[in-house]
N, C-alpha and C positions, 0 to 999 in steps of 0.2 A: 588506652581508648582506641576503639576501633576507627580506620578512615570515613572520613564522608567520601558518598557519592555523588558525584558530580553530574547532573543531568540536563540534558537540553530538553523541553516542550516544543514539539513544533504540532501547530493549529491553527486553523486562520479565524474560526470565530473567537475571537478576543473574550468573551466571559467565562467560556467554556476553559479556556486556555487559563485565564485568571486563577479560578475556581480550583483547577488540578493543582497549579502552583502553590498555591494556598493549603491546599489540604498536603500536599505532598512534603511544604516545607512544615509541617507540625511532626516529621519524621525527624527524630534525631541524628541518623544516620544520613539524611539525603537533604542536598542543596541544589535547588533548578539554579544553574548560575548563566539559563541561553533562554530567550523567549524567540520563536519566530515563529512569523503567519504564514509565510511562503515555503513548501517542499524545494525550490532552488537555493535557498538562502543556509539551508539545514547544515551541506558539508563545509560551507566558513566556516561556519557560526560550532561545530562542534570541532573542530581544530584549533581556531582562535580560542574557544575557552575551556582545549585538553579532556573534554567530556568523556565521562565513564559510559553513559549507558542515555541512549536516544529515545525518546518516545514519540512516537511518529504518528499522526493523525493521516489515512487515508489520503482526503480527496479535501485539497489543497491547491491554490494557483502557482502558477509555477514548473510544479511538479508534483506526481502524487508520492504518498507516503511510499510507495515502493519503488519508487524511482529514486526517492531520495537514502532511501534505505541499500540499494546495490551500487550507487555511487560513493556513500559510505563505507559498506561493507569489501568496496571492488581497492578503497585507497587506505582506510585503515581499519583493516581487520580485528583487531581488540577491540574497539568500541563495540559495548553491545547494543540491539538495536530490538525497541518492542514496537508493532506494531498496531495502532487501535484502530477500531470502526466501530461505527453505528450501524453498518450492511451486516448481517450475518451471512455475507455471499461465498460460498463455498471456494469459488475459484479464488477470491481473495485473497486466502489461507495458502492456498498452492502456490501462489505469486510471490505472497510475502517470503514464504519458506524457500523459494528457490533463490530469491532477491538476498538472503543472507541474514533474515530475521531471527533472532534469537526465543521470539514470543510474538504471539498475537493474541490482543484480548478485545472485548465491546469495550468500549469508550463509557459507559455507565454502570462497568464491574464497579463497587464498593472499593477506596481509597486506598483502606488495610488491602487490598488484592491487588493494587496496581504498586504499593510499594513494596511487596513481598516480591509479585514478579522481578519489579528491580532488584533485589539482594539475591534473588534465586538465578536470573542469567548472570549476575556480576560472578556468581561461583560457578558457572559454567555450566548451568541446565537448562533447561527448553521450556517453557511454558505455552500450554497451547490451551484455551478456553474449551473445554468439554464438548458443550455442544455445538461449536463451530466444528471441529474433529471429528463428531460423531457426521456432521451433513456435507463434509468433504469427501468422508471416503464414498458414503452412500450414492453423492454425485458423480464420481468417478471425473475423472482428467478431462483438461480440454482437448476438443478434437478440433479445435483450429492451428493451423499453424500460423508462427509468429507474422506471413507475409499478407495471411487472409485476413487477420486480424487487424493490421495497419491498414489494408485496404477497406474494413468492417466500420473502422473508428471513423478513417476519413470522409466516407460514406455518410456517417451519422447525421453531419450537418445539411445532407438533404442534394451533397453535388452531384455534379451530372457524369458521366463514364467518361465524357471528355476532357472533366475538370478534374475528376481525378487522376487520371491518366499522365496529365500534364505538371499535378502538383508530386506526383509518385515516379513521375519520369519511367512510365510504363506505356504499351500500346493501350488500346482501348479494346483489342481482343483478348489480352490478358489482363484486363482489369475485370472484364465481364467474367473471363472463365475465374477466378478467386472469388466475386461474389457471388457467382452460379455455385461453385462449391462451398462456399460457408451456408449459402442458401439451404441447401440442401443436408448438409452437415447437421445443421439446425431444426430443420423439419418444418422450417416456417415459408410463409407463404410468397414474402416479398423483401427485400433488405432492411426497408424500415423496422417490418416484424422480427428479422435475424439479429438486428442491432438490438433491440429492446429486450430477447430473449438472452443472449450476450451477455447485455450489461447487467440481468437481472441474476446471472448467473457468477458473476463477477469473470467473465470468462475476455475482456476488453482491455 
């Protein structure tokens, strides 16, 4: 008899989360034996209970799923690690892959598809969802770098050059020249519009 799969869910809306486990555990081969809501809570929780193969929900408190996903992948490299979303946002894709994703699919692929992807990274293949891969490449890479990006996100909530500067432990002349260039990078007209263009690209 072949082994079960040992898996962790991690997702913070509880019915959501429910509903996967439920369907996932009608697989004979696969046992969710880790439930968490929170992206920080994800690398315990898959060492305390020896997890085969992770399935990672995005956007998460905490942490998001690809944070928690290279924290993962950066301590134990075996465990395989799928990635889900309801964003079909390109940059996603590139995030998760570089984070040490094994698979990225939508969170609303058909049940038979989310436990095949686990038995197909468990043998050491890559699952990537079609059309998320087809509007990754088309998008092409992000042209933020990692420092503009921090300074992008912290922005988001609306602070002032000063407050960031202070929470980034930056001057306030180089907080302005990184949002002046993601500004620009972006093609948008003002930060608020760079952050929204950003986040819509999963490029955040």
């Amino acid at each position: 008899m072949s082994r079960t799969i040992k898996v962790l869910l991690a997702e913070d809306q509880s019915m959501v989360r429910e509903a996967l486990a439920a369907l996932l555990g009608l697989e004979e081969d696969i046992e969710v034996v880790a439930q968490v809501a929170r992206g920080d809570e994800v690398k315990d929780a898959v060492r305390a209970h020896a997890v085969d193969v992770a399935l990672l929900d995005i956007e998460m408190p905490g942490a998001t799923g690809i944070e928690a996903a290279a924290q993962v992948h950066r301590e134990m490299p075996d465990v395989k690690l799928v990635v889900l979303t309801t964003f079909g946002r390109p940059g996603y894709l590139r995030a998760a892959m570089e984070a040490g994703a094994d698979a990225f699919l939508v969170k609303d692929a058909p049940a038979a598809q989310l436990a095949q992807a686990v038995r197909k990274v468990l043998a050491g293949e890559r699952v990537i969802d079609p059309t998320l891969a087809a509007a990754a490449l088309a998008e092409g890479a992000n042209p933020l770098t990692d420092r503009e990006r921090e300074v992008l996100r912290a922005a988001a909530d609306g602070a002032t050059n000063a407050e960031l500067a202070t929470a980034l432990h930056l001057s306030q002349g180089t907080v302005r020249n990184y949002l002046s260039t993601a500004i620009q990078k972006l093609t948008a007209r003002n930060r608020t519009e760079a952050v929204r263009i950003a986040r819509e690209k999963g490029w955040l």
